[in-house]
N, C-alpha and C positions, 0 to 999 in steps of 0.2 A: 723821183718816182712819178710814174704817171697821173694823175687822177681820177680816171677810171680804174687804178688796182690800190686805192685807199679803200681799207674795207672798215675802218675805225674813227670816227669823227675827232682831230685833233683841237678843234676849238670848244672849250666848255660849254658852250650858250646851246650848241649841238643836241649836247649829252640830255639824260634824260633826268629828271627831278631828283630820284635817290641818288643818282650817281654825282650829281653836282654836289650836292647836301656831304657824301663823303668826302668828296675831294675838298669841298671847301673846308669838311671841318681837318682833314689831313695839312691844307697847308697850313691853315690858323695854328694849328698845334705844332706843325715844325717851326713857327715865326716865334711861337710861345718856348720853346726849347731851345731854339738860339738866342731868343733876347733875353730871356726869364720873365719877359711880360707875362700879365696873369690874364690866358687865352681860354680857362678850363672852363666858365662860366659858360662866356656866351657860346662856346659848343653846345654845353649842357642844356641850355636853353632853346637850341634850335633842336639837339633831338628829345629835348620833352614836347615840344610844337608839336611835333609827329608820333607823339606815343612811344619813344622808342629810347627810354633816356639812361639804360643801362648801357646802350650802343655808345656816348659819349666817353666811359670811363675805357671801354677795348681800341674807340680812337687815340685815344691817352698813351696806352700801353704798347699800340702799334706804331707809332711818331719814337720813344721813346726805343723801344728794338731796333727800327731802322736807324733811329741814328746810333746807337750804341755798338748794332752788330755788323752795318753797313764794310764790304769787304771794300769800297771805292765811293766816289761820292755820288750820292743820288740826287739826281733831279728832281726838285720836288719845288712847285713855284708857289709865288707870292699868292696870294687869297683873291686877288683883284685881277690875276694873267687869265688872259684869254685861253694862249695856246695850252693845254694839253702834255704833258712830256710823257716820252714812252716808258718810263720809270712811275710815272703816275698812270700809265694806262694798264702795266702790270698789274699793279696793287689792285687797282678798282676790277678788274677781270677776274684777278683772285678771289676777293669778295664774292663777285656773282657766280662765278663757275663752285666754291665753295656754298652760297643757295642752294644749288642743286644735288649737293651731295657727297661731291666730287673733289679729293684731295687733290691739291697741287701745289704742294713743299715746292716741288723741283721750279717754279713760275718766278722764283726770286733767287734761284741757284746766277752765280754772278754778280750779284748786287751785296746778298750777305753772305755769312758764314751760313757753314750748315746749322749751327742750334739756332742760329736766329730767324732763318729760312722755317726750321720745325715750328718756331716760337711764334712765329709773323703768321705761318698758315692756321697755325690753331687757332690764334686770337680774327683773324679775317672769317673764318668757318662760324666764331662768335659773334661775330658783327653781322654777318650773314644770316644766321639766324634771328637774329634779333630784329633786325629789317623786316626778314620776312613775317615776323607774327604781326608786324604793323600793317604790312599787305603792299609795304616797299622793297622790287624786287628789281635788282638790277638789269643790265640788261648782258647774257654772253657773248662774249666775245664770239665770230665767227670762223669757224675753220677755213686754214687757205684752200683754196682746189685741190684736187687732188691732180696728179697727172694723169692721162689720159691711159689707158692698159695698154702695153704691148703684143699682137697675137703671140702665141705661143708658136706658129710653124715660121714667123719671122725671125733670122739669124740676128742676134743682138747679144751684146756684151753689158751688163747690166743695163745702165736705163738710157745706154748711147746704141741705137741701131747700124749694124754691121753693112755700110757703103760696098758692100757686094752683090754681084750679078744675079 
């Protein structure tokens, strides 16, 4: 891919304060789910830092759906990775676009099943919330371009133009 059509910053250090703060405590919690190490604290303790400490328990509940309801394996990296994975750029998108108001079950269609998809976007819409009464507001995802409009007196076959005289 080019670099000039990256429209999403794949290195954490990028990302912006809330958005790290989740992702860090999303991989801590899957490290905590696969090893049984006891991760629940120090989540709990970075989001009481920021006022926001019922937000630890729906990071809890969101680690624990994806790996439970996960339809294939998700990427979801170590506490310490730099890079970003676009399974981890879903979820934090979800989060923010759910800020805003805005359902979007279908952002993890692929990843899980559909109740875990329902189950995953409800508890993100609660995370979401709960960010935001702290005044921690992620940041949306960008729409891609759109394509450019085709005139309507130009002969075309959906969105391929007809190589006619």
């Amino acid at each position: 891919m080019d670099e000039d059509q990256i429209t999403e910053p794949s290195d954490r250090r990028a990302l912006p304060f809330a958005e790290q703060l989740v992702l860090w405590a999303l991989r801590l919690s899957v490290v905590g789910l696969k090893t049984g190490a006891p991760t629940d604290h120090p989540v709990l303790l970075a989001f009481r830092k920021v006022g926001a400490e019922p937000a630890a328990e729906r990071v809890g509940l969101l680690t624990r759906i994806i790996g439970f309801g996960a339809e294939r394996r998700v990427q979801i990296g170590v506490p310490c990775a730099f890079t970003v994975t676009e399974d981890e750029r879903r979820i934090l998108d979800l989060v923010a676009i759910a800020q805003s108001g805005v359902a979007g079950t279908l952002m993890l269609r692929g990843m899980l099943s559909p109740a875990a998809c329902r189950a995953a976007a409800g508890l993100c819409a609660e995370l979401g919330a709960l960010l935001a009464e702290t005044g921690m507001i992620l940041q949306r995802p960008t729409a891609p371009p759109r394509p450019l409009p085709i005139p309507a007196n130009l002969p075309s076959f959906g969105l391929v133009r007809a190589a006619l005289p």
